[in-house]
C-alpha positions in Angstrom: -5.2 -11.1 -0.5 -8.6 -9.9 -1.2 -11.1 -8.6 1.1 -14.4 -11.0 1.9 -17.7 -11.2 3.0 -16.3 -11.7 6.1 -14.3 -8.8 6.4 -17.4 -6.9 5.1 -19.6 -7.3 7.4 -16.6 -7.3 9.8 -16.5 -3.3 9.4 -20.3 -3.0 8.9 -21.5 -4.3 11.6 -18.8 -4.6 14.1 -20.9 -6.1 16.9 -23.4 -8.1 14.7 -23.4 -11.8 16.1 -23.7 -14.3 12.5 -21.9 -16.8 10.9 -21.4 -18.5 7.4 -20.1 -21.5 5.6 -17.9 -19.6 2.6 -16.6 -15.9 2.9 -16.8 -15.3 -0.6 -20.8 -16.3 -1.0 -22.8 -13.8 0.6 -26.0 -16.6 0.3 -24.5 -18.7 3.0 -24.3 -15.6 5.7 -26.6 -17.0 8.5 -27.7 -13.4 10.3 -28.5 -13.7 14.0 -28.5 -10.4 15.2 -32.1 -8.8 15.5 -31.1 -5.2 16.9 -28.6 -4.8 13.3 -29.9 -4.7 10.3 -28.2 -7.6 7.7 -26.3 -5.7 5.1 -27.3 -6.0 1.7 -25.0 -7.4 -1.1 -24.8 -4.7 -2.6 -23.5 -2.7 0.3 -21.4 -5.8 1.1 -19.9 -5.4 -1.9 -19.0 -2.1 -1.9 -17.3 -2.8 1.2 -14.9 -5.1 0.1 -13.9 -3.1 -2.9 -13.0 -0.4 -0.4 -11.4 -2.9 1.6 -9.3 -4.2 -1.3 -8.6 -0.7 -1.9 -7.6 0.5 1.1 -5.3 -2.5 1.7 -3.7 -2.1 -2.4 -2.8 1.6 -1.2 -1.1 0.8 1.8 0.6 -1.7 0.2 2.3 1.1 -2.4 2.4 3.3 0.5 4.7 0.4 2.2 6.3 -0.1 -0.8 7.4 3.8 -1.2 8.4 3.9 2.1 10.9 0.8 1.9 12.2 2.0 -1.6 13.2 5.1 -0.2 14.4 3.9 3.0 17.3 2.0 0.9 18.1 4.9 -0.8 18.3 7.7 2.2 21.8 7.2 1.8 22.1 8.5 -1.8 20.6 12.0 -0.7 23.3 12.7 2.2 24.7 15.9 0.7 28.6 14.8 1.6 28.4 11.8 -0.2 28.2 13.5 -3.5 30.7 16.0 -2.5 34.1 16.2 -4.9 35.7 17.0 -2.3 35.4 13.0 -1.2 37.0 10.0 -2.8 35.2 8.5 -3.8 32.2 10.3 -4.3 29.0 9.7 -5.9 28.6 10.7 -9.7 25.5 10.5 -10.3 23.1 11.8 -7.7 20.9 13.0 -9.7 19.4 9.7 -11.0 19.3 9.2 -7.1 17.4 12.8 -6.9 15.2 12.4 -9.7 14.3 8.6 -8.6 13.7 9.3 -4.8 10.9 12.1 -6.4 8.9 9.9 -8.0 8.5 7.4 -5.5 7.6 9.7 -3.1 5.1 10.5 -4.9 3.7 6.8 -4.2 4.5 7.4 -0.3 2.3 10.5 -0.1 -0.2 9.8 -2.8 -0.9 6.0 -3.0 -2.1 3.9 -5.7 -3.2 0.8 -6.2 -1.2 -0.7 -8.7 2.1 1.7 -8.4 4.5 1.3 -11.4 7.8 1.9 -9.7 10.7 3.2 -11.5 14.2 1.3 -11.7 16.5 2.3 -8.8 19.9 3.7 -10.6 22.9 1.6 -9.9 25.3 3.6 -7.7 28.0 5.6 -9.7 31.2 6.6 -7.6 34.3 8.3 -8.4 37.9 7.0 -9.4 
């Protein structure tokens, strides 16, 4: 969901009183306020494309953080362990995987390419 005008001027101008007829045309913004200055378009604008940053990031940020919630279990040292049967073979993937997606949890992006979780290997 993108960010609009509305949620512009929303962060703006937090206690500016206005109204308009489409949030995505800044030309239909009816400003009432007198003591806050209308912002302009341009500042508007740059708003929402913080706005639609901000809310991409946390997005990969949630993303990350769900990836590697499902996988927590693959990093419990016992569970790789040959002394366990069965045990998993290939933690490494696991290891290597769970790197690069935190990567995404600490350093967000906004369009995250996500590598493929490994499929679980375990022991005869």
């Amino acid at each position: 969901m993108s960010a609009t005008y509305a949620n512009a001027l929303t962060a703006l101008t937090p206690n500016a009183k206005w109204s308009m007829t489409n949030d995505t045309d800044y030309n239909t913004i009816s400003w009432y306020s007198t003591d806050i200055a209308k912002p302009t378009q341009a500042a508007c604008d740059a708003e929402i494309a913080t706005l639609n940053a901000n809310a991409a990031n946390a997005a990969c940020q949630q993303q990350a953080s769900a990836l590697l919630y499902a996988t927590d279990w693959a990093s419990i040292p016992d569970v790789a362990s040959t002394t366990n049967n069965p045990y998993l073979t290939n933690q490494d993937e696991f290891i290597a995987y769970r790197n690069t997606v935190r990567k995404y949890a600490v350093n967000p992006v906004a369009n995250p390419v996500f590598p493929t979780q490994p499929v679980a290997k375990w022991s005869a």
